[in-house]
N, C-alpha and C positions, 0 to 999 in steps of 0.2 A: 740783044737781050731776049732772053724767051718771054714770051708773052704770058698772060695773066691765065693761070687754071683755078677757075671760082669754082669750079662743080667736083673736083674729084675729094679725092675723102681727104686730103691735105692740102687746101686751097694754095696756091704758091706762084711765083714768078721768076722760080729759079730750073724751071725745066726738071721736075722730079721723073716725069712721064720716062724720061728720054735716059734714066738714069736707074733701073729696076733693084740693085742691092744695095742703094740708099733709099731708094724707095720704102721697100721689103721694112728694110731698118725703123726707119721712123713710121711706120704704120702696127711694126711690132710695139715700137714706144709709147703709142697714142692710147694705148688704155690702160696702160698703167697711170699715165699722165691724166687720164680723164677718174682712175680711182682715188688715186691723188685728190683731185679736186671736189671728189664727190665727200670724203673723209674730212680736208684740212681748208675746203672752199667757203661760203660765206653761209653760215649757218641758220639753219629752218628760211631758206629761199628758192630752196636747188631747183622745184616745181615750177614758181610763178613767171610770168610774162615782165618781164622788164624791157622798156624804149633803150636799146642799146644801138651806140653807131659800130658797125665792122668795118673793118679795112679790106678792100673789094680792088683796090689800085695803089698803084706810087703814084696816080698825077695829082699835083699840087690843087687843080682845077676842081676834081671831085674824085678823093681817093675812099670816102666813105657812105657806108649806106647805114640810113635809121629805119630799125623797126623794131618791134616787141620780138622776144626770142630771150627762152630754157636757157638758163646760163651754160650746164652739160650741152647743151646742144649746139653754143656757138662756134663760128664757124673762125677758129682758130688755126689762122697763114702763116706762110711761110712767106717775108716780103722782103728785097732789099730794094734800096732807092736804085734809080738808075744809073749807068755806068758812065762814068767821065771819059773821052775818048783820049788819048795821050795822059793822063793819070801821072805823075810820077812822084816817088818820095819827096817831102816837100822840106824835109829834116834831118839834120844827123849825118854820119857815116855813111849815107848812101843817097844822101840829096842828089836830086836831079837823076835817079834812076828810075827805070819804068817800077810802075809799084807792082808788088806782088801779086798773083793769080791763085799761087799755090804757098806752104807754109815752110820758110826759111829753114831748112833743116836744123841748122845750130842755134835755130831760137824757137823751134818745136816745143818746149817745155814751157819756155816764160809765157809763150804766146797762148798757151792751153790752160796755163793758172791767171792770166788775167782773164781771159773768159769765161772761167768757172765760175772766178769771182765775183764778176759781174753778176750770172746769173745767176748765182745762190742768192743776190737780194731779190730777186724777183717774185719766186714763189712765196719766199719769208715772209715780206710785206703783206700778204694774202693772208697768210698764216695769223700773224698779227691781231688781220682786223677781221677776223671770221666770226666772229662775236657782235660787230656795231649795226649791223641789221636788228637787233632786237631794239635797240633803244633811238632810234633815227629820231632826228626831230621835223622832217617831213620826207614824202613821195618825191621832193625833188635831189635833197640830199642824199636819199636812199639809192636812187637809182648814180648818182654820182661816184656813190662810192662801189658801185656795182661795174662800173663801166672803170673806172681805177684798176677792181681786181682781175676784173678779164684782160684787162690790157697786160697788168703784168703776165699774167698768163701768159698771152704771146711774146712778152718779148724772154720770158724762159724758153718756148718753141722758138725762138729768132738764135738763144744763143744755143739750144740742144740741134739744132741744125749746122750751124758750123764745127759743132764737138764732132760729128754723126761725119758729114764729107770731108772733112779734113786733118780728122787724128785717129782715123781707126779704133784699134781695139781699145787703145785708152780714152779713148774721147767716148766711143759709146759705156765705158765702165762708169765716166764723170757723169755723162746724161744719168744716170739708173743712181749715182750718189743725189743730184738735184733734188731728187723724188723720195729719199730715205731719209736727207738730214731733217729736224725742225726747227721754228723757231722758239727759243726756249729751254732746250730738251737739254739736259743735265748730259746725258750722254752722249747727242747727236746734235749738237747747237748745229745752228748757220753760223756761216764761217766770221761775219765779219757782226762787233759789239752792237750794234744799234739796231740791227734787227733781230737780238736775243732778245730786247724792250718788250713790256706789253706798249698794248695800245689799247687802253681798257673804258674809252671814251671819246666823244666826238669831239671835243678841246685838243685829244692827243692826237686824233687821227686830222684834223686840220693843221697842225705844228708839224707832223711829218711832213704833209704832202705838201705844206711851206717851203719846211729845213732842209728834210732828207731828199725826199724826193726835187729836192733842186741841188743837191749834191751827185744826186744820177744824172741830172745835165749835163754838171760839168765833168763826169768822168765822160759819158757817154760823148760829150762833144770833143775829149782829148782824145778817145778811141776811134772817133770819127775822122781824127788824123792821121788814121796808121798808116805805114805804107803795105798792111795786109788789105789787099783792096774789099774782100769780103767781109771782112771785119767794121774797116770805113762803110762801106754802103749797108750794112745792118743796122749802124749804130745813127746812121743820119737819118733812115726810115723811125725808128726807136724814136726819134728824137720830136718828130710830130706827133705822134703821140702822147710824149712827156708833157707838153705843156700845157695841156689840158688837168693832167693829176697837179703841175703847178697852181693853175688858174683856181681846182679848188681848193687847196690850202687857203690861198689869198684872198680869197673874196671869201671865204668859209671864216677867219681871222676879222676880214673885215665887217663881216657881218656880223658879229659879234658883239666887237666894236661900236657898233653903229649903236648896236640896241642896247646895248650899257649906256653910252652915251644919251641915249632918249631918255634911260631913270631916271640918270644923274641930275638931268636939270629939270625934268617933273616932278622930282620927289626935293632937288638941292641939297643930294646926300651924294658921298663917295660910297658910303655901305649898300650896294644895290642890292648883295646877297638877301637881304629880307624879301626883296622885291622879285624873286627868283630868277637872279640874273649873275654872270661871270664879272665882280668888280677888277677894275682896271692894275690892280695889285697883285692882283690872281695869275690876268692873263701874262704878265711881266715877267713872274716864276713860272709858267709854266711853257715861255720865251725862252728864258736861260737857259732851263734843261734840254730844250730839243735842237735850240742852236747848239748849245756847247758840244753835246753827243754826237752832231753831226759836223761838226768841225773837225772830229776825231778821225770820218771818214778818212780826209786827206792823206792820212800818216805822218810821220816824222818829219819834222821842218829843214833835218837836214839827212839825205838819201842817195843809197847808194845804188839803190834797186831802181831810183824815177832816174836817175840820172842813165843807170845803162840802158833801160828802158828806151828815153829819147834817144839818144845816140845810136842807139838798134833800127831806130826807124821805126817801133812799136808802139808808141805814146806820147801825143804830142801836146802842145799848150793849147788850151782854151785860144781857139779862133788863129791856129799857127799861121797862115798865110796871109793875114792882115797886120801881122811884127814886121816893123820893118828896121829889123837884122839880118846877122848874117845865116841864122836858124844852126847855127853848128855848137853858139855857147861856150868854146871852150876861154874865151878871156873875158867874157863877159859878167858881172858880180849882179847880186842882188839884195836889198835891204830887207832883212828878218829882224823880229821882233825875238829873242832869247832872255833864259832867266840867268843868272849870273851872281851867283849867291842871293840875297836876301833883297836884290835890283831886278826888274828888266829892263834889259839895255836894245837898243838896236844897231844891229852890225852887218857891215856888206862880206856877203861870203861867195863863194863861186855860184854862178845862176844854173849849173848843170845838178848842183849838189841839192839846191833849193825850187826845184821844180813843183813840189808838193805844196810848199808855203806859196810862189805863186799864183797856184790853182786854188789856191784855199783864199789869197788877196782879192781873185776875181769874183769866187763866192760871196766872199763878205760884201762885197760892193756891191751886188745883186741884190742880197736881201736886206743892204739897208734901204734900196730902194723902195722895195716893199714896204719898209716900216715907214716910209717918207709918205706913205699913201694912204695908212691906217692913219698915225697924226694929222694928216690935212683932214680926217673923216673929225678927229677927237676938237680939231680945233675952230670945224665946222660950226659946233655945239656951244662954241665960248672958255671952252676947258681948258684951263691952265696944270694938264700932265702932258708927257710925253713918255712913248714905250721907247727902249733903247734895246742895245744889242749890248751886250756884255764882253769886257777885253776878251780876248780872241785865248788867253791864258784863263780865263775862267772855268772851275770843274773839269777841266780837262784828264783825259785817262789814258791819252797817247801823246808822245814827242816830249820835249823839254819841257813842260808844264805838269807834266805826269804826278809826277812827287812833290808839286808845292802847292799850296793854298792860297789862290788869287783871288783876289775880291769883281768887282764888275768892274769894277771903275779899274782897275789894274794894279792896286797897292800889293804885295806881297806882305800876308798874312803867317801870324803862329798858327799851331792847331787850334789853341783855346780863342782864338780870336775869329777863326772859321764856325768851328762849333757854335758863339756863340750868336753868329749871325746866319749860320745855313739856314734856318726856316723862315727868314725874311729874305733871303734871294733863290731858293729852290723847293717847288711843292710839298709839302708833309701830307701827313696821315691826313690830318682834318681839312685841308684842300680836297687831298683825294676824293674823300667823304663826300663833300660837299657837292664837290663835280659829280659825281656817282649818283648824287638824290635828285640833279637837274633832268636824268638821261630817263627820260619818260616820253614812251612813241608818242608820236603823232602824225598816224597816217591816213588824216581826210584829204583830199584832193585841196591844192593851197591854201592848208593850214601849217603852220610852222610854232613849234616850240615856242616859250616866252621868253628866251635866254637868248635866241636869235633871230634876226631881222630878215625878211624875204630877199629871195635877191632881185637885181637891178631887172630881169628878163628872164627865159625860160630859155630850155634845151632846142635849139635847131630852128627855130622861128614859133615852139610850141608855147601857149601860155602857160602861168606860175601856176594855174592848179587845173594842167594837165596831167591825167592819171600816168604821171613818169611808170609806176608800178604796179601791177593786177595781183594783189594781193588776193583776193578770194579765201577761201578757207585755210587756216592757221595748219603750216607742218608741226611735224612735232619735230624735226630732225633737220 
């Protein structure tokens, strides 16, 4: 494996030096990618000093370094984790082959649209929250959600590098589409629903980095199984990094949590809102909506694309090499949840066909764990509520739930019995509102908003009102 280039102007450990017209390529890419960012990046910050960690190595040991550092000026690599020696397909039609080096001719195309895919949420997410710098509720969360967006940033550099070495003129066509589409944009969305969302507050940008951005795990960790080796070792480095945008959804939620919970039994009220805080009713709808939208990720419960997929040796299940099958699937069934006129029933269908609903099984179990963590915080307090996750059929916009109106609890609903209940299970205007008139800075060195609780510890061994951020004189831009 080539060694670590930190100083050249594409820091990387895939040997760029040694490779001059992929070189040439992605150094022609780097300032569009850096107009990009200067344009659609985290808005009136581009100037000041932020404590950010870069990615400097793949060793698990110490792969990053902290120091203040221009967000334009980070030092955005090129990393894949290290190489498995004997490697081989671990799945499908070509189990037990040596895995790929180079790109399967006859799956050239699938292999080039799920990488696109991936990484059109990457910039998106950026896009999103290019706004939540103005209203942070501290120095520590600011700089959190700072270190989120660089990150995505690279891992759009992680997958405009595989477009760049391994598909030619169309792969470098997809890099130059990453940088044109928006999120949003009437006429140039990003490709996939939940990143057209705003993200127009710090309640939504915590429910992403919860919901969604643990939906990039688990693509990213079935991607991590491909038998394209460069693809696996992108997506496994990718994957150290994710868990930190997880970490703050969840303590971001929990901390919330926490401080509602302090009203509730100060004041002996559920109405915290007077008290200028997120009551626990609130955060429930505003649960539904970002799980549900990101359940949507998955796709259709029953698939003909995940199934050739795995059998290609292209995309495998969450954590493939710890099933113990026969990883080939073809007599193999699986238990789905389907609606069935005015019922949902559950029915065993083939496990090749239902590969999406598995991925989406192991999701669900992930973040109720999560919510197993905020309730031990709510029950810490003496509080007799509990947050829940919503049937996996609720507001859903993609697969067999598409077209019906499911309640949380799972009952199948008419329209007028939806209608009459949607602003008691999904945010309205006057939530909105309300969330909108919390989002007031507060950037003294550890002080934090009154809506939310400090956290447990600070960034890298720093303490809680460590200047995460050098704010200095206000940009305008």
């Amino acid at each position: 494996m080539a060694g670590v280039d930190y100083f050249d102007r594409i820091p990387n450990n895939v040997g760029l030096a040694a490779n001059r017209r992929l070189l040439r390529a992605l150094e022609d890419w780097q300032p569009r990618f850096l107009d990009w960012w200067r344009e659609m990046g985290p808005e009136g910050f581009q100037a000041k000093d932020v404590y950010l960690r870069t990615a400097v190595s793949v060793d698990s040991k110490g792969w990053a370094h902290f120091d203040y550092v221009k967000m334009p000026e980070y030092r955005w690599g090129i990393f894949l984790a290290e190489p498995e020696p004997g490697r081989v397909v671990n799945f499908g039609a070509y189990k037990g082959n040596p895995a790929w080096q180079d790109v399967p001719g006859e799956y050239r195309g699938v292999l080039r649209r799920l990488i696109v895919t991936q990484g059109d949420t990457e910039p998106a997410s950026v896009e999103q929250q290019r706004h939540l710098g103005r209203t942070c509720p501290s120095l520590y969360d600011l700089r959190n959600l700072f270190q989120v967006n660089v990150e995505e940033g690279r891992h759009l550099w992680a997958m405009v590098y595989l477009l760049h070495a391994h598909f030619g003129r169309d792969g470098r066509e997809e890099a130059e589409a990453l940088l044109q589409r928006r999120s949003g944009d009437r006429d140039k969305p990003r490709i996939l629903g939940a990143f057209n969302e705003e993200t127009p507050d710090w309640l939504a940008f915590f429910m992403f980095t919860y919901f969604t951005d643990r939906d990039g795990k688990y693509q990213l960790c079935s991607l991590a199984e491909s038998g394209f080796d460069p693809l696996s070792r992108t997506c496994r480095f990718m994957l150290t990094e994710e868990a930190h945008h997880m970490f703050v959804g969840e303590t971001g939620i929990g901390r919330i949590v926490e401080r509602t919970c302090q009203l509730m039994r100060e004041h002996r009220t559920e109405d915290v809102r007077k008290f200028g805080a997120i009551d626990l009713r609130t955060l429930q709808k505003y649960l539904n909506f970002h799980y549900s939208v990101s359940l949507d990720l998955f796709g259709s419960e029953i698939s003909t694309n995940a199934a050739n997929y795995y059998t290609s040796g292209l995309k495998g299940r969450f954590e493939e090499t710890k099933r113990d099958d026969d990883h080939l699937l073809k007599e193999a069934t699986h238990a789905v949840a389907l609606l069935e006129g005015d019922r949902v029933v559950t029915r065993e269908v083939p496990a090749l066909t239902s590969l999406n609903e598995r991925l989406r099984d192991d999701y669900i179990a992930d973040c109720q764990r999560g919510l197993d963590r905020w309730n031990q915080v709510i029950r810490k307090h003496g509080l007799d509520v509990e947050l829940r996750l919503p049937h996996r059929g609720f507001h859903r916009a993609i697969g067999c739930f598409a077209e019906a109106r499911i309640s949380p609890d799972g009952r199948v609903l008419t329209e007028a019995e939806w209608d009459a209940k949607r602003d008691e299970w999904l945010p309205n205007g006057e939530d909105a509102a309300f969330i909108a008139s919390l989002m007031r800075p507060e950037t003294e060195p550890g002080k934090f908003a009154g809506w939310i609780a400090p956290p447990a510890r600070g960034i890298n061994g720093k303490p809680i009102d460590f200047e995460y951020v050098r704010l200095g004189p206000r940009e305008d831009a």
